[in-house]
VOPAGU-2260 file (C-alpha; in pm, 1 decimal, decimal comma):
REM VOPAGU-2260
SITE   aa  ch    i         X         Y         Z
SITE  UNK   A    0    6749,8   27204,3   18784,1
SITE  UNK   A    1    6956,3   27477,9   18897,4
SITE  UNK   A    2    7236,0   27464,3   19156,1
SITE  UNK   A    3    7082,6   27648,6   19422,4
SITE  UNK   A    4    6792,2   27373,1   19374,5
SITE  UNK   A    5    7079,1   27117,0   19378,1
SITE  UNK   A    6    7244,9   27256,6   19696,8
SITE  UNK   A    7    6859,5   27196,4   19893,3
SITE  UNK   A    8    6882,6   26854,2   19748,9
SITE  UNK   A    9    7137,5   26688,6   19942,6
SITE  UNK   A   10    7028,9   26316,2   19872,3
SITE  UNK   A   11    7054,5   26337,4   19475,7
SITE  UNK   A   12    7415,6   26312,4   19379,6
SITE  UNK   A   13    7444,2   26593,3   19172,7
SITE  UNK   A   14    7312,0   26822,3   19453,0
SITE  UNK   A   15    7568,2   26725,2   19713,9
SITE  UNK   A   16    7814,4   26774,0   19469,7
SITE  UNK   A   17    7722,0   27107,7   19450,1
SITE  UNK   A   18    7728,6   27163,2   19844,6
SITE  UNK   A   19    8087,8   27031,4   19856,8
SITE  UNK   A   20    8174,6   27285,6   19547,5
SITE  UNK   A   21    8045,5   27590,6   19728,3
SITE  UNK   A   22    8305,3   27792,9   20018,9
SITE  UNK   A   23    8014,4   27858,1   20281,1
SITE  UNK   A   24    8027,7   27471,1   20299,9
SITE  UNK   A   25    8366,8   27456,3   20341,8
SITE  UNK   A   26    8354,0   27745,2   20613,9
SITE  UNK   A   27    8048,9   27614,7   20816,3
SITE  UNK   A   28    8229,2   27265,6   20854,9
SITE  UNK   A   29    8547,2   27410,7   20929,9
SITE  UNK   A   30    8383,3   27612,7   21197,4
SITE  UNK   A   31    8205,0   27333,8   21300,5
SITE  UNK   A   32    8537,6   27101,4   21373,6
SITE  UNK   A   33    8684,2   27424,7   21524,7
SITE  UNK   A   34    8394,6   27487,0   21778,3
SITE  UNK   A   35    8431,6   27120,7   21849,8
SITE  UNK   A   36    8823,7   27159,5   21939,2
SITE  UNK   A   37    8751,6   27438,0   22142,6
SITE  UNK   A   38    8513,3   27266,8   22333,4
SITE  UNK   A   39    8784,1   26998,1   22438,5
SITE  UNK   A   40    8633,4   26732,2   22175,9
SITE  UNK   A   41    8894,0   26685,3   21924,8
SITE  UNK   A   42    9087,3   26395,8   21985,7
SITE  UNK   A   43    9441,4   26565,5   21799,1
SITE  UNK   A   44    9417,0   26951,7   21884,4
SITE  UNK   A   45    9362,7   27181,8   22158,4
SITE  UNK   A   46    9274,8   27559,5   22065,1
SITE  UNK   A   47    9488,0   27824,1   22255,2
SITE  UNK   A   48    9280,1   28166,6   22170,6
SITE  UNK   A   49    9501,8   28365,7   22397,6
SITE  UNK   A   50    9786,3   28301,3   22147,2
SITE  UNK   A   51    9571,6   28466,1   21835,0
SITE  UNK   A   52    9681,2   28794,4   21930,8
SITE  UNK   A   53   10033,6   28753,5   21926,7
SITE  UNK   A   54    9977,6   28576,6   21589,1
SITE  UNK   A   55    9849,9   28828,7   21453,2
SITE  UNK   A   56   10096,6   29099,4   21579,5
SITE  UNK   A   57   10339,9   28912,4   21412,1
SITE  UNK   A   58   10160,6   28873,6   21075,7
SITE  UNK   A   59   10130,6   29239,4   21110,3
SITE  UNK   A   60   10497,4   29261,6   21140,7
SITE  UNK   A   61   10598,9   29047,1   20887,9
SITE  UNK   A   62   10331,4   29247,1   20647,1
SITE  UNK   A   63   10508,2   29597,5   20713,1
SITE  UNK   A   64   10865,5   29424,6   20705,8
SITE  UNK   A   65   10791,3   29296,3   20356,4
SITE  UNK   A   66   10528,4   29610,1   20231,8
SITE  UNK   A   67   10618,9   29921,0   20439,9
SITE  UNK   A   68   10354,5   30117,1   20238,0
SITE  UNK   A   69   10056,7   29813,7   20294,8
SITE  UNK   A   70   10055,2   29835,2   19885,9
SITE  UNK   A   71   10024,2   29457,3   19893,6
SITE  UNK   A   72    9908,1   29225,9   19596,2
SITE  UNK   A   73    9684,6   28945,6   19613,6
SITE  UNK   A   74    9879,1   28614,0   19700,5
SITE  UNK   A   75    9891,8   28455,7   19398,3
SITE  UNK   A   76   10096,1   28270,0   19163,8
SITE  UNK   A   77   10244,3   28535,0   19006,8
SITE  UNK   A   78   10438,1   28612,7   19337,2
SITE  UNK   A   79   10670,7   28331,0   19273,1
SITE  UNK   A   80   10717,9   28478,7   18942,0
SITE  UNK   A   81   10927,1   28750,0   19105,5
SITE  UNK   A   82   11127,3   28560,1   19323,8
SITE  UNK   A   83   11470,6   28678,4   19419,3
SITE  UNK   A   84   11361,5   29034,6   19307,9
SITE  UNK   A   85   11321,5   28927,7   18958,1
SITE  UNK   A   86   11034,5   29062,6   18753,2
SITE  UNK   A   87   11012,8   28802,5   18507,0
SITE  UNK   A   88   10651,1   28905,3   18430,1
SITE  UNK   A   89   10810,0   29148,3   18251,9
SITE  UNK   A   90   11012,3   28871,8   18076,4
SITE  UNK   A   91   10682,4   28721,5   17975,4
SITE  UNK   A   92   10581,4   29094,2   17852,5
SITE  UNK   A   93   10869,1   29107,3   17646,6
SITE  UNK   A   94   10836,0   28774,2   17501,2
SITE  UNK   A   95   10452,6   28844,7   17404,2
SITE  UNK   A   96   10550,6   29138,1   17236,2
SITE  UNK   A   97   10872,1   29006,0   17021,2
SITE  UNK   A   98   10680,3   28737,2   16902,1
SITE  UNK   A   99   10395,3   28986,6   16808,0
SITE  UNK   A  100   10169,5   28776,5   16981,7
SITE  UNK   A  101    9792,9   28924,8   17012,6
SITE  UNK   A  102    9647,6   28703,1   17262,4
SITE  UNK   A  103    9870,1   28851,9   17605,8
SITE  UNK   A  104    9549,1   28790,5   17828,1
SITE  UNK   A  105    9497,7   28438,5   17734,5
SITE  UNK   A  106    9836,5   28323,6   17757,7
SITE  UNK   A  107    9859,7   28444,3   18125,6
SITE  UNK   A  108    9524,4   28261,0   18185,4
SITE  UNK   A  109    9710,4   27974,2   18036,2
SITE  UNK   A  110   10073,9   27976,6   18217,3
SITE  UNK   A  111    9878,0   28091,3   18594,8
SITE  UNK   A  112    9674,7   27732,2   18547,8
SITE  UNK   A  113    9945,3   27522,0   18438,9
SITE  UNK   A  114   10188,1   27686,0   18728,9
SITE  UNK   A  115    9925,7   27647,7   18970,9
SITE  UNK   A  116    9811,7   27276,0   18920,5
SITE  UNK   A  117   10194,4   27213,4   18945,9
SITE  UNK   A  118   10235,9   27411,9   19279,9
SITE  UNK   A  119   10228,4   27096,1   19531,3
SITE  UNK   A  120   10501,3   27037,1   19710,3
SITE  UNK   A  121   10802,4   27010,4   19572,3
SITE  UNK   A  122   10928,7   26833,0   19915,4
SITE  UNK   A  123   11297,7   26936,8   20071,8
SITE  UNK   A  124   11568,3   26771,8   19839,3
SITE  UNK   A  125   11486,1   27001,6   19522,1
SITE  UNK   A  126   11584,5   27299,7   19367,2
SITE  UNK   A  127   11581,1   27502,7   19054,3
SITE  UNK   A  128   11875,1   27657,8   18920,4
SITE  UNK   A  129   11827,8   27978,3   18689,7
SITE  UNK   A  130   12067,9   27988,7   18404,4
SITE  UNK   A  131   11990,9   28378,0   18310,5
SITE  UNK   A  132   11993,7   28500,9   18740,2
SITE  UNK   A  133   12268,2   28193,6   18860,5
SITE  UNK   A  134   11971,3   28193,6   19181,9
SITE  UNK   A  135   11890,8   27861,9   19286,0
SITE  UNK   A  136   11487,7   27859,4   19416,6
SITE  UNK   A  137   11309,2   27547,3   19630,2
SITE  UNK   A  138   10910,4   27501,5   19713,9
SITE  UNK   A  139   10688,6   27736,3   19555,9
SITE  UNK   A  140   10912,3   27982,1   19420,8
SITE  UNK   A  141   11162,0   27711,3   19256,2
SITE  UNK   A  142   10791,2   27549,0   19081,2
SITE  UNK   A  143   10726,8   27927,8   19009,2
SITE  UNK   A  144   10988,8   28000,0   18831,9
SITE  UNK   A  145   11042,0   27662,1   18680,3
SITE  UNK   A  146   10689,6   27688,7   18526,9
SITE  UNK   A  147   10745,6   27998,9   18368,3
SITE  UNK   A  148   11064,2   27936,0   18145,5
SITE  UNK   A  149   10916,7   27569,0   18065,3
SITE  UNK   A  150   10574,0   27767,6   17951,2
SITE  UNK   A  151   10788,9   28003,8   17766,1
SITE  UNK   A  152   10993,8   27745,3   17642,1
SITE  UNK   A  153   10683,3   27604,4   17508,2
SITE  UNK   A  154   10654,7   27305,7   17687,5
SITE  UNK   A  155   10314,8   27278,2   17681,8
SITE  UNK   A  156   10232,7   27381,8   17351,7
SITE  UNK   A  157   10141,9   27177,2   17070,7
SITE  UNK   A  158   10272,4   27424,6   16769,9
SITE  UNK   A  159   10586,6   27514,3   16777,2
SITE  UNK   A  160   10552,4   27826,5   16577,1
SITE  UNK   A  161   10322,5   27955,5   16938,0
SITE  UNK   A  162   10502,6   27827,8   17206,2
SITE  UNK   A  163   10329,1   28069,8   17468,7
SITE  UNK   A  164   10051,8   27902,8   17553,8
SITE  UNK   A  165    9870,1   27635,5   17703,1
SITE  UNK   A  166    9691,8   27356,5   17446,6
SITE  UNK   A  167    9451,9   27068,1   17479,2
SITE  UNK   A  168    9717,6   26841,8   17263,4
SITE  UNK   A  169   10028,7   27006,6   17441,0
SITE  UNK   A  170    9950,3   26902,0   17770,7
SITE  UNK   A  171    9771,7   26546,5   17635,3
SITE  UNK   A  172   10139,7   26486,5   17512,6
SITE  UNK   A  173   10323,2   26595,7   17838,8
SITE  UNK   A  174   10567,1   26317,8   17972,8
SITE  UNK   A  175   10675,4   26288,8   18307,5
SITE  UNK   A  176   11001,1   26266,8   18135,9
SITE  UNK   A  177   10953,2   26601,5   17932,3
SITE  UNK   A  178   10852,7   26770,5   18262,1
SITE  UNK   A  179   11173,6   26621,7   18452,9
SITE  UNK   A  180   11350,8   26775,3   18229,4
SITE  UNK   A  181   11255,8   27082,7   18242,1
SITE  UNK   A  182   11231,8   27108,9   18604,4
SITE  UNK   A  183   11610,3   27010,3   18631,5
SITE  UNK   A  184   11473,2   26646,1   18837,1
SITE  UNK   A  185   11764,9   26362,3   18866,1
SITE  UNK   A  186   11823,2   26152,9   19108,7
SITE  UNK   A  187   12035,1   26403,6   19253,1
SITE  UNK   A  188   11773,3   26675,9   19246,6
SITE  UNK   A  189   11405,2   26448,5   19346,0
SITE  UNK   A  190   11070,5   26667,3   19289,3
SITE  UNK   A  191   10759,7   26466,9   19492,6
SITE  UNK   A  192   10508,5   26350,8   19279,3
SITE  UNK   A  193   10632,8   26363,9   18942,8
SITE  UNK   A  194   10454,3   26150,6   18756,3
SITE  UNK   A  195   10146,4   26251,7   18971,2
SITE  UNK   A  196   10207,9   26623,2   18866,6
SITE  UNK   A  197   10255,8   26519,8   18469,1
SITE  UNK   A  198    9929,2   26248,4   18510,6
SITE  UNK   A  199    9742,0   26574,6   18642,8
SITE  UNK   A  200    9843,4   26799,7   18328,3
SITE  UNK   A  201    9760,8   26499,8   18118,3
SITE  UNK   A  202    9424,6   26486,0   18262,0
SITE  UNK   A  203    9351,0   26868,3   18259,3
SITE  UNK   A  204    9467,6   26806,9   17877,6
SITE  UNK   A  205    9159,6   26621,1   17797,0
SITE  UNK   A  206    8925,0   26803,6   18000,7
SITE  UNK   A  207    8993,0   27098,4   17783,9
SITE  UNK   A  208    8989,4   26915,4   17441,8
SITE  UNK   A  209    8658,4   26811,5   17538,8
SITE  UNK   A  210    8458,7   27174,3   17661,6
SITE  UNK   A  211    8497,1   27363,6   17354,5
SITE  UNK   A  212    8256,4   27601,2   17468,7
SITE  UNK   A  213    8454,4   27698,3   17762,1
SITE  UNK   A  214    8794,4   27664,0   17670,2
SITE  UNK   A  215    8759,0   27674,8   17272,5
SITE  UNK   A  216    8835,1   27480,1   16975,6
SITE  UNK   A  217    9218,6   27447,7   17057,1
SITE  UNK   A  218    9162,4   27341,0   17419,4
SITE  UNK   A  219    9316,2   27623,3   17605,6
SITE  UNK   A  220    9303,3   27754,0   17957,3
SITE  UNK   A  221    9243,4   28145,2   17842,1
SITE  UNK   A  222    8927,7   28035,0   17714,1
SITE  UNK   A  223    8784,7   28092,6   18023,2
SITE  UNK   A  224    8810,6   28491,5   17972,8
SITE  UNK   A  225    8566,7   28457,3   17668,6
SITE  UNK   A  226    8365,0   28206,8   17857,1
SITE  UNK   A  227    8281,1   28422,7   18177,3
SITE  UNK   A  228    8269,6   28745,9   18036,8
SITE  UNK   A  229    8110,2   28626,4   17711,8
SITE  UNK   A  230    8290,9   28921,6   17519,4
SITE  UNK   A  231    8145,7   29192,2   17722,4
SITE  UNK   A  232    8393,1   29493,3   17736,0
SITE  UNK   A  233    8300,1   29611,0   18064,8
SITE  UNK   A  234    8281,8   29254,1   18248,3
SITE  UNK   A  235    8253,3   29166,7   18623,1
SITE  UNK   A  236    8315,2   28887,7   18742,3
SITE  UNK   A  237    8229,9   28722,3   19085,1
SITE  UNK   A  238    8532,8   28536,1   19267,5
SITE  UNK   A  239    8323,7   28257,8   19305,6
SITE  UNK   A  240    8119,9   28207,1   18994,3
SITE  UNK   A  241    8530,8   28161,7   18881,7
SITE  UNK   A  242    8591,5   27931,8   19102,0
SITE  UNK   A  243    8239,7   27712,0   19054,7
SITE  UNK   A  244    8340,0   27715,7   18692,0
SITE  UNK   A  245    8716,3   27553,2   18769,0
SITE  UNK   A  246    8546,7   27337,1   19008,8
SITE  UNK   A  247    8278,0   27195,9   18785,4
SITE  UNK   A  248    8530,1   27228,0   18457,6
SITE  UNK   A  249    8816,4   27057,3   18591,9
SITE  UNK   A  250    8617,0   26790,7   18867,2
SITE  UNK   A  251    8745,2   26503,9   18637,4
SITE  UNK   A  252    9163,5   26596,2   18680,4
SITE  UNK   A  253    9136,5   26501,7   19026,7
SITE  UNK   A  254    9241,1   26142,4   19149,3
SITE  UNK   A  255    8910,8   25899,2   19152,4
SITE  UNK   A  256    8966,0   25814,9   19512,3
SITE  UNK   A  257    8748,3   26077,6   19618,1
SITE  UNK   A  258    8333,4   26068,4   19483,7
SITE  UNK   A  259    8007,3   26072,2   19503,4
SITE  UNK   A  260    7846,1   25829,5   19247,8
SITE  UNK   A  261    8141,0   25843,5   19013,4
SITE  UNK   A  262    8149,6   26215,4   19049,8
SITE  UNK   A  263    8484,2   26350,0   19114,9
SITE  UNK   A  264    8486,9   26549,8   19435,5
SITE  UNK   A  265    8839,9   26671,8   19410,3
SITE  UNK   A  266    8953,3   26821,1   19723,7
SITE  UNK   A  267    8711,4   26656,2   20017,9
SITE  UNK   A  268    8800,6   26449,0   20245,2
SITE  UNK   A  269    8666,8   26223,0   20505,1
SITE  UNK   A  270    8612,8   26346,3   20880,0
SITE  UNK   A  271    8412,2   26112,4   21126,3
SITE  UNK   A  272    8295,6   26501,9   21304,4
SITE  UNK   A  273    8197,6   26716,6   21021,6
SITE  UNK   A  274    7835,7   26644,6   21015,5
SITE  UNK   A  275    7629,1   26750,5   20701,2
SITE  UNK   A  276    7334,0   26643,0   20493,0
SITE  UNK   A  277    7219,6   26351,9   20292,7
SITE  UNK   A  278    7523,2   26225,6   20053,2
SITE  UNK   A  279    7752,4   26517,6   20119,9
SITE  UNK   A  280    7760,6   26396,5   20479,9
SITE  UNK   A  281    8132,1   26337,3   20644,8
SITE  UNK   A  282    8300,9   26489,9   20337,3
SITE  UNK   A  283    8490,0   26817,6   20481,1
SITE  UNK   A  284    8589,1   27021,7   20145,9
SITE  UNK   A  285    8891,1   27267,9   20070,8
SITE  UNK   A  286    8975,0   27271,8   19686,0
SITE  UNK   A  287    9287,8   27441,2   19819,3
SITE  UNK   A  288    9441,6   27408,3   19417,8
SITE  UNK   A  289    9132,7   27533,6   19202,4
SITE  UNK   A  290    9125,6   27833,7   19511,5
SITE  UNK   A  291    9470,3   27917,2   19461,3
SITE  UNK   A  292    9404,6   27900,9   19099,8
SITE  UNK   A  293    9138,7   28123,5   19112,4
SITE  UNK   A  294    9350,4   28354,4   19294,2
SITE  UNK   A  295    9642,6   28347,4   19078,2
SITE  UNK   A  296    9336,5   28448,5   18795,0
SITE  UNK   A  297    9275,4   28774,1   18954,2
SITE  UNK   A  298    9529,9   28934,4   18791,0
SITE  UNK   A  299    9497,1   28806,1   18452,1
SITE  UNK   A  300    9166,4   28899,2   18442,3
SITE  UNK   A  301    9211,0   29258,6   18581,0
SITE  UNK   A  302    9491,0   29309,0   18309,0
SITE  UNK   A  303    9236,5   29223,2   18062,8
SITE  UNK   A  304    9007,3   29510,2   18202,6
SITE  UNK   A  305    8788,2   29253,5   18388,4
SITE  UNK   A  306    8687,3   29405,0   18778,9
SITE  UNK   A  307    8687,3   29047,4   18933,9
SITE  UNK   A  308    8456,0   29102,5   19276,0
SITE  UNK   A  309    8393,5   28922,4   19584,5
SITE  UNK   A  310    8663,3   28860,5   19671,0
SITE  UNK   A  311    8642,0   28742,8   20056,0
SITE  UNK   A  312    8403,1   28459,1   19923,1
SITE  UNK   A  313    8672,9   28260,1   19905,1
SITE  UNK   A  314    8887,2   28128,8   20199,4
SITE  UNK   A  315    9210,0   28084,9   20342,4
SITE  UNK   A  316    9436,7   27781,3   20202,9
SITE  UNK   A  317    9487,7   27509,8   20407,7
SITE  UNK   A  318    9862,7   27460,6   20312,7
SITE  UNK   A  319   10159,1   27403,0   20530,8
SITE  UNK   A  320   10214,6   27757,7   20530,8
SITE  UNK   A  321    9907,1   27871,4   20677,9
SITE  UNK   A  322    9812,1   27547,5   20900,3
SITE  UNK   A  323   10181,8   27573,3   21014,3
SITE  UNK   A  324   10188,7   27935,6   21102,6
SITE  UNK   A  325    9894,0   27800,3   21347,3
SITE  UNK   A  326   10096,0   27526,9   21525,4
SITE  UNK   A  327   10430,1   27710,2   21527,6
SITE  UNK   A  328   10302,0   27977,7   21700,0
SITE  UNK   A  329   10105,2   27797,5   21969,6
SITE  UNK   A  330    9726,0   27892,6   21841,7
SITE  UNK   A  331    9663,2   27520,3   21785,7
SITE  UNK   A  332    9861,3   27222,9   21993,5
SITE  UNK   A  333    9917,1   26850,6   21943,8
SITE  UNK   A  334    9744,7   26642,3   22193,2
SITE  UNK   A  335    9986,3   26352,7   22108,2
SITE  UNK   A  336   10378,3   26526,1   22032,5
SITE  UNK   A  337   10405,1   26245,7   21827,4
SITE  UNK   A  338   10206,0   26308,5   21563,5
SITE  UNK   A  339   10431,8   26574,8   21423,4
SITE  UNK   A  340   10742,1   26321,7   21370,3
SITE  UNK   A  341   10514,5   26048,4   21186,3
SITE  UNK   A  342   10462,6   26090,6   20840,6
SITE  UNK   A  343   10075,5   26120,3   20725,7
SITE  UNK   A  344    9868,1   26048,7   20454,9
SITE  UNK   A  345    9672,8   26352,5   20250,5
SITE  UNK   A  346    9346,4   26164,3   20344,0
SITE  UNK   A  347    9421,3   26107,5   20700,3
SITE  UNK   A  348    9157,8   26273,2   20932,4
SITE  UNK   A  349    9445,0   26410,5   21169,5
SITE  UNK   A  350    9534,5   26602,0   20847,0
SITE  UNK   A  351    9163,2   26695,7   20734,0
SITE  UNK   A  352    9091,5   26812,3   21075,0
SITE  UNK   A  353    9449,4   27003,3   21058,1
SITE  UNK   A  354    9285,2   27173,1   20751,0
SITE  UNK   A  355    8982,8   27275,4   20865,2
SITE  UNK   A  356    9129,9   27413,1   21161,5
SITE  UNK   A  357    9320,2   27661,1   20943,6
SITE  UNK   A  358    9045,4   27780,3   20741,2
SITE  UNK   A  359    8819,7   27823,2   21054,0
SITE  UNK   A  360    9108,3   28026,9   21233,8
SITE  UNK   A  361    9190,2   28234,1   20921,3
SITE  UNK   A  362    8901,0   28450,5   20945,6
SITE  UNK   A  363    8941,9   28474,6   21284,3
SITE  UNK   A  364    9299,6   28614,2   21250,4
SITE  UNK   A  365    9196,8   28831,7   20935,0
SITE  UNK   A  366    9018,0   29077,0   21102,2
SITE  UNK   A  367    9287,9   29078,5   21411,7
SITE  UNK   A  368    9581,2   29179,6   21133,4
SITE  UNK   A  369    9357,3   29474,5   21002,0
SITE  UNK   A  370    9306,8   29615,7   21376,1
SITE  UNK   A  371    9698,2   29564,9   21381,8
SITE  UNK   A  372    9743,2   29773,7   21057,4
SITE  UNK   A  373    9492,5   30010,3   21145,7
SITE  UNK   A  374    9335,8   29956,3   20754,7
SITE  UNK   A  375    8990,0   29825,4   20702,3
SITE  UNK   A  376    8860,7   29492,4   20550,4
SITE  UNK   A  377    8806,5   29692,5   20209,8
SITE  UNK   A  378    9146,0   29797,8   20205,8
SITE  UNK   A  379    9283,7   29441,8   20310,9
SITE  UNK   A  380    9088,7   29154,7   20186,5
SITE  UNK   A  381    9167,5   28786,2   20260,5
SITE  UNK   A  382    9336,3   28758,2   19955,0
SITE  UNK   A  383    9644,9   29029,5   20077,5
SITE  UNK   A  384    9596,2   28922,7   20439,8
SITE  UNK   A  385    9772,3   28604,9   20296,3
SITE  UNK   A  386   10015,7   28760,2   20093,0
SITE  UNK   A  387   10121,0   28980,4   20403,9
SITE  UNK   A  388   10082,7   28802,4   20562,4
SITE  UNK   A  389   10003,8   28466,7   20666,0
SITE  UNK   A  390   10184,1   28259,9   20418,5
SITE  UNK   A  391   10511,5   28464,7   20510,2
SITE  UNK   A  392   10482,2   28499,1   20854,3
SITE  UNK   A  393   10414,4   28089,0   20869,1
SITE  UNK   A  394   10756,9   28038,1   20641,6
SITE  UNK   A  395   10962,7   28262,1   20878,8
SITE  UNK   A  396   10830,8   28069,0   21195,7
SITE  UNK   A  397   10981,6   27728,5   21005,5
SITE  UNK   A  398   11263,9   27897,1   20836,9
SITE  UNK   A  399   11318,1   27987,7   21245,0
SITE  UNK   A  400   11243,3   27707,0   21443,9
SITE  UNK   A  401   11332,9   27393,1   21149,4
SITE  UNK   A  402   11485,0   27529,4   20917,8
SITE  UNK   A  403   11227,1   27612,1   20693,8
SITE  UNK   A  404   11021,8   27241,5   20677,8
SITE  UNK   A  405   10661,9   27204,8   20767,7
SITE  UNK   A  406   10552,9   27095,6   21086,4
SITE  UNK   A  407   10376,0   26797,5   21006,7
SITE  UNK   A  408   10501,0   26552,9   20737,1
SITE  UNK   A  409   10265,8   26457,4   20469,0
SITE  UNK   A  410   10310,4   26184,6   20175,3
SITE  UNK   A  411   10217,9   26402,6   19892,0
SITE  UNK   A  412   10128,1   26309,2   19517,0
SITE  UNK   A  413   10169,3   26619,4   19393,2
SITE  UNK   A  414    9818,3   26691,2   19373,8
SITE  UNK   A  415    9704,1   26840,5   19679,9
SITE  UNK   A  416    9993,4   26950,2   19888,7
């Protein structure tokens, strides 16, 4: 049975599985809550559209302040790889080529999943101090650039004699200790969700040793290349046939508290409004990781001379970031002030709703920026709307009005936020 048949069986398992793994789920439920809240229904937001323009005048400012010339990359991983206006890509370069290594393409595959799966928040008390810059880096950036000189340290290796890359045995041997260590963590110096973060690479360790004929023989991420493009020269590859194959690859790394029948749905969660059909019914979707993983994959594959299309298929991330950018500048408001000094659970349907919110109002603010920037959608897909963008312009709001923390405080594992 094939998915499509799957998706138009909502009652068997398997089939709402697939509905939850597919983005025009996760938009027409996030529109669906939206519409709701703008209808007066929700019982924790209210929906200012007046403020949308002004939101998106000053995503369009931040864009130009940060890329005069609109030359902007996708938002991706390999953003944090330059932070502080270092290019340590070309580091990794360097590295590839010293140690004569042949296999540049897959090792990028292999350091953009590892860095992405452990891009949750980091939370406000750490920090990661580089010996060869003397730059200290927090959030994103600080797990960026962390990530990097642990992969190129070989941290995740399981040969010594190829430390850069990513292996099934490597990561099956990861301690939370190893990885504390490498990300500078004492009790001084706390990263959230340590142990969940090394449980996670653990887990993604044994999904690999055990789909050889995705990620090969040796379990590693940059198997995927071979796997999608299956060794055509002039491949194309569809956003979201990537991101189906993280989804359905990678379904098992996830914590358990989330399923359908024992089937790992990963990012879902619970929302007593989101309607839907037969077993996928109440479960409101985002797989806001294995989307910012497929993100951070553009590149990689592009470098390996693979056109990666379709691009707007995926959606916006419901991070802090984003959902923040939303609440800091008045386009959503709490019914209850109170909710934003509690601290709330990842599962919590204030938070799902929160969420879906974002995505919903995302591509409503996408096409706003472009009128802004006077460019077209062609010119500036979702994915460089964010870098611009969004993400930014929702950091300089916090860095502005708290100092650079989130509006809402969430108890994170290390998995999702």
């Amino acid at each position: 049975m094939s998915a499509i048949e799957f998706i138009a069986e909502a009652d068997h398992p398997t089939g709402a599985v697939a509905l939850l793994r597919s983005t025009t789920t996760i938009r027409a439920r996030a529109q669906r809550l939206l519409a709701r809240a703008r209808r007066g229904e929700s019982l924790y937001f209210s929906v200012r559209d007046d403020a949308l323009p002004g939101t998106a005048a000053l995503v369009a400012e931040v864009t130009t302040s940060r890329y005069a010339d609109l030359k902007i990359p996708y938002h991706s991983r390999w953003r944090h790889f330059e932070a502080g206006g270092v290019n340590r890509t070309a580091w990794l370069d360097q590295a590839l080529g010293s140690a004569g290594h042949t296999d540049g393409a897959r090792a990028r595959i292999d350091l953009a999943m590892v860095s992405v799966l452990l891009d949750a928040g980091a939370g406000p008390d750490w920090q990661f101090r580089e010996a060869a810059t003397a730059q200290s880096f927090t959030r994103s950036e600080g797990l960026g650039v962390a990530s990097l000189h642990a992969f190129m340290a070989g941290l995740f290796s399981s040969d010594a004699s190829h430390p850069l890359q990513v292996d099934a045995r490597g990561l099956q041997h990861l301690s939370a200790e190893r990885l504390a260590a490498a990300f500078q963590v004492q009790a001084s110096n706390p990263l959230v969700g340590l142990e969940g973060r090394a449980a996670l690479l653990r887990r993604l360790g044994d999904e690999l040793a055990g789909q050889a004929l995705i990620f090969g023989p040796h379990g590693r991420p940059g198997g995927l290349l071979d796997a999608l493009t299956q060794g055509s020269a002039a491949a194309q590859v569809q956003a979201h046939d990537l991101l189906s194959v993280l989804l359905s690859s990678l379904a098992p790394i996830w914590p358990a508290q989330n399923a359908i029948e024992n089937i790992a749905l990963g990012d879902c969660w619970r929302h007593s409004a989101v309607g839907g059909e037969g077993l996928s019914e109440g479960w409101m979707p985002f797989h806001k990781l294995s989307q910012w993983l497929t993100y951070s994959l553009l590149e990689p594959f592009e470098w390996a001379g693979v056109a990666v299309t379709g691009l707007d298929a995926l959606t916006g991330l419901p991070e802090y970031r984003n959902g923040g950018l939303l609440l800091d500048s008045g386009v959503l408001r709490l019914k209850d002030a109170a909710l934003a000094s509690q601290t709330h659970q990842v599962g919590d349907e204030f938070i799902v709703e929160w969420r879906a919110l974002t995505v919903a109002l995302l591509d409503e603010l996408a096409p706003l920026v472009r009128a802004e920037l006077g460019v077209s959608e062609a010119q500036l897909p979702l994915a460089r709307v964010l870098e611009g963008g969004t993400w930014a312009a929702g950091r300089v709001l916090a860095q502005r009005l708290r100092g650079g923390t989130p509006p809402l405080q969430i108890e994170s594992d290390g998995t999702v936020f």
